[in-house]
N, C-alpha and C positions, 0 to 999 in steps of 0.2 A: 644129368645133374649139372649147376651153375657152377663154375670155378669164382663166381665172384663174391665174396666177404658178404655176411648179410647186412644189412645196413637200416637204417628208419624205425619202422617200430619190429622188426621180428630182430635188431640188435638190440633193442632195451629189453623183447619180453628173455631174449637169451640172459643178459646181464643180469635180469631180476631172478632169474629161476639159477642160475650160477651162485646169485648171493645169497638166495635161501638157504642152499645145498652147504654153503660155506658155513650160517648161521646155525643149522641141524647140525652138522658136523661138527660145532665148537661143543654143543650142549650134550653131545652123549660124548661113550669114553672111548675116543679112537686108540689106535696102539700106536704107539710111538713111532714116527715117524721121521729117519733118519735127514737131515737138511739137505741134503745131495738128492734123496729120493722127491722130497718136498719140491726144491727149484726144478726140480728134469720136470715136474707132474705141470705147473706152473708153466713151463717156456712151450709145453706138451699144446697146452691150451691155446696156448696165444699165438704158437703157431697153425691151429686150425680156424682161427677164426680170420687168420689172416690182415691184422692189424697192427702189428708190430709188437717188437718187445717193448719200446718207450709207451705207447699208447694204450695197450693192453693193461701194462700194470697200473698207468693210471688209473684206467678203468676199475681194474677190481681194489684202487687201493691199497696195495700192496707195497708200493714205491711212494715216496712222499713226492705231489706235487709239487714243479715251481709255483706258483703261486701261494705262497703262504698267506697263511688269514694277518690281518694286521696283529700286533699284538696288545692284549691288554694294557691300559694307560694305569701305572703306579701311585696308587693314593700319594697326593703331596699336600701338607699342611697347609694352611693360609697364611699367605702372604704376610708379616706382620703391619699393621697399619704404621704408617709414615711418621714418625715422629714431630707436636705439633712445633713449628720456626715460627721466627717473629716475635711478639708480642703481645704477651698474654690477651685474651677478651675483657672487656669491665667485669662482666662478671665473675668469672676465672680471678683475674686479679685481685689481690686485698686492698679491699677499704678502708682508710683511717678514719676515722670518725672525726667529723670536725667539731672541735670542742666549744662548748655552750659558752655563749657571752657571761659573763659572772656577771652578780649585781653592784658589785662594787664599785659604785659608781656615783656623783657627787650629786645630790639633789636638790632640786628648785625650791629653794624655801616662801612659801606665802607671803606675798608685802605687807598683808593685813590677816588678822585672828578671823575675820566672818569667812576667809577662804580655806583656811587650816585643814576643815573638812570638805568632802564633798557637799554639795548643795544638799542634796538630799538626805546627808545623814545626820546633818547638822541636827533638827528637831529629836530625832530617838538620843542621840549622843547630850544632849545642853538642857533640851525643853525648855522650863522656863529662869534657868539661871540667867543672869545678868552679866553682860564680859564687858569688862573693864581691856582695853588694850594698852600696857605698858609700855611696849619698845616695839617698832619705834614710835616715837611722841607722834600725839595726836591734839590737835585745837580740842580743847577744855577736858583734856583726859587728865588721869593722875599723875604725877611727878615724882611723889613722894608716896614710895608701896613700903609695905614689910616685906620680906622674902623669908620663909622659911630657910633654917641654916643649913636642914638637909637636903633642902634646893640644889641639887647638884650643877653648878657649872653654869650657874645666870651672868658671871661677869661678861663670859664671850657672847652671850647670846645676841641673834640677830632680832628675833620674835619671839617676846614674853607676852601672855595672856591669860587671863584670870578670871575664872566665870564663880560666880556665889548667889546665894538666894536675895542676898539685900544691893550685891555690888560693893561691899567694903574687903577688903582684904583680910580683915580682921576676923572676917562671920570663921566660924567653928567650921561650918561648912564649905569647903570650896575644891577648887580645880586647877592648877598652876600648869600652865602648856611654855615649855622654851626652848629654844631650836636656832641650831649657829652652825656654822663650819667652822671647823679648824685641823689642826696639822694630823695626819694620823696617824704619829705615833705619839704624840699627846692622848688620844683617844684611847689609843693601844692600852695605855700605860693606865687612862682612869678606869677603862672596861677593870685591868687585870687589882687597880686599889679597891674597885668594889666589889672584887671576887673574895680579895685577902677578908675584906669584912662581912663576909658570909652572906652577903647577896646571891641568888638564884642565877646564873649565869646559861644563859642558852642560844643557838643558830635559829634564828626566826626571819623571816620572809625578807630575806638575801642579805640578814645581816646579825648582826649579833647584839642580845638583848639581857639585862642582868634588871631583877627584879626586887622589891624588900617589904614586907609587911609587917606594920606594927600595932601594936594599941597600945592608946595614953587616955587619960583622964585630965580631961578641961573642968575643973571644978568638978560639977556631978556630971559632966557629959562623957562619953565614951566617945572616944575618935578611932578610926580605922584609919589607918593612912598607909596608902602604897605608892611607893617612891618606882617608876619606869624609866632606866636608859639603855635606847638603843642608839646604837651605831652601826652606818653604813656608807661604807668608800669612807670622804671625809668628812659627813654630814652627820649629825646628832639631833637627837629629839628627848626630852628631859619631861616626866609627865609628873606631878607630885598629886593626888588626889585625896581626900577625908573628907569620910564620909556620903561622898558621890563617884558609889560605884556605875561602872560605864561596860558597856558590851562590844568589843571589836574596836575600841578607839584608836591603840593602837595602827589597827590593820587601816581603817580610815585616813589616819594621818602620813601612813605610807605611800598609800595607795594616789592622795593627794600630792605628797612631795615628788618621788619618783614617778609617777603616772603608770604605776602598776597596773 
C-alpha cells in the first residue's frame, strides 16, 4: 500500500463522497455530538489523508477561507444633480413684454377735402354731393359759408369741407368735415364739456370719440343730424352730417390721417 496522500481525481472523488456523507448526516437525526468528540473526528480525517490541518479544513469547508468573496456594494442614492450657476437660459428667464406703441400720436392732416378720404372710398362715402372746400381758401371757392353753431370747434380748424346736393351751404341736406391740431389738454377738456352734455362718449380706433343725434324740423322737412368728435394724440376731426347718412366715415378718415 502507498504511503503517499491521494491526489488528482481519486482526491476530488474522496472529497465528493465525504461531502455526501456530510450532507446525509445533516438531514437525519444524529445524536448529539459533544464538540471535543466533533474536532478529534475532524483532525482524525485530515490526518489520514495526509494534507494538513490548514488545507484539509479548507477542503471540507470547515474553517473559513482567506480569500474572502468581495463584499456586496451598498445601495447608494443618486448623486443629486449640480445645482444650475450662471445665468439663467432665455427661456428659463422672464420675459417682459415690450409694450405696444400707443396711437397717440399727431396726425397728417389733408391739404385739400378730395384727399380727406381714401381714393377709393371717396365714391361709396360722397357719390354725388358736391364739395365746396372752405379752409384753406381756394381760387373762386367760398369765403363766406354759414357754419352750423353746433359745429363743434371750426374756429382752430386747419380743413373745413362741405359736401351737399346743390353745393350751397344752406341745402337742408349736407356734410361738414373739420379737422385742426391743437393743445391736448384743450381737447381733454372739450372731449370731457361734451361728455357733461350727454354726448356718447367712447375708446375707438386709438382714440377717443363722443358722438350726438338729434332731430329738428326745417319747415315740413325732418332733419337727422349727427354731430362726430374724435380725438387723437393732439389732432381732431369734427364730422356734423343731416340727413346724409355714411357707412365707416369715420374709420376712412382715420385711416387717411394717421395711415392706419
Amino acid at each position: 500500500m502507498s504511503n503517499e496522500p491521494p491526489g488528482g481525481d481519486d482526491m476530488r472523488q474522496m472529497l465528493a463522497g465525504m461531502r455526501q456523507q456530510v450532507v446525509r448526516g445533516m438531514r437525519a437525526e444524529p445524536r448529539p455530538v459533544s464538540p471535543g468528540r466533533r474536532a478529534g473526528l475532524t483532525a482524525a480525517v485530515i490526518a489520514v489523508l495526509g494534507i494538513g490541518a490548514a488545507s484539509g479544513s479548507m477542503a471540507l469547508g470547515l474553517v473559513p477561507t482567506p480569500f474572502a468573496a468581495a463584499p456586496t456594494p451598498a445601495a447608494t442614492s443618486a448623486a443629486p444633480a449640480p445645482a444650475p450657476s450662471g445665468s439663467p437660459s432665455p427661456s428659463a428667464a422672464r420675459i417682459t413684454p415690450t409694450p405696444t406703441p400707443t396711437a397717440d400720436t399727431t396726425g397728417t392732416i389733408p391739404a385739400a377735402c378730395t384727399d380727406a378720404v381714401p381714393a377709393a372710398d371717396a365714391p361709396r362715402l360722397f357719390g354725388s354731393l358736391v364739395l365746396d372746400q372752405l379752409r384753406p381758401a381756394v381760387p373762386g371757392g367760398k369765403t363766406d359759408y354759414y357754419v352750423d353753431p353746433e359745429e363743434p370747434f371750426t374756429a382752430d380748424a386747419t380743413l373745413v369741407c362741405h359736401w351737399s346736393p346743390s353745393g350751397s351751404t344752406e341745402d337742408v341736406d349736407n356734410l361738414f368735415l373739420g379737422m385742426g391740431t391743437v393743445d391736448r389738454g384743450v381737447l381733454q377738456a372739450r372731449l370731457q364739456s361734451l361728455a357733461g352734455k350727454g354726448w356718447t362718449c367712447t375708446d375707438t380706433l386709438g382714440g377717443r370719440s363722443c358722438q350726438h343725434t338729434e332731430t329738428s324740423m326745417y319747415y315740413s322737412d325732418r332733419v337727422d343730424t349727427t354731430h362726430t368728435f374724435f380725438v387723437r394724440g393732439d389732432t381732431w376731426i369734427a364730422v356734423t352730417q343731416s340727413n346724409v347718412p355714411t357707412d365707416g366715415l369715420l374709420r376712412a378718415l382715420v385711416q387717411q390721417t394717421w395711415t392706419d
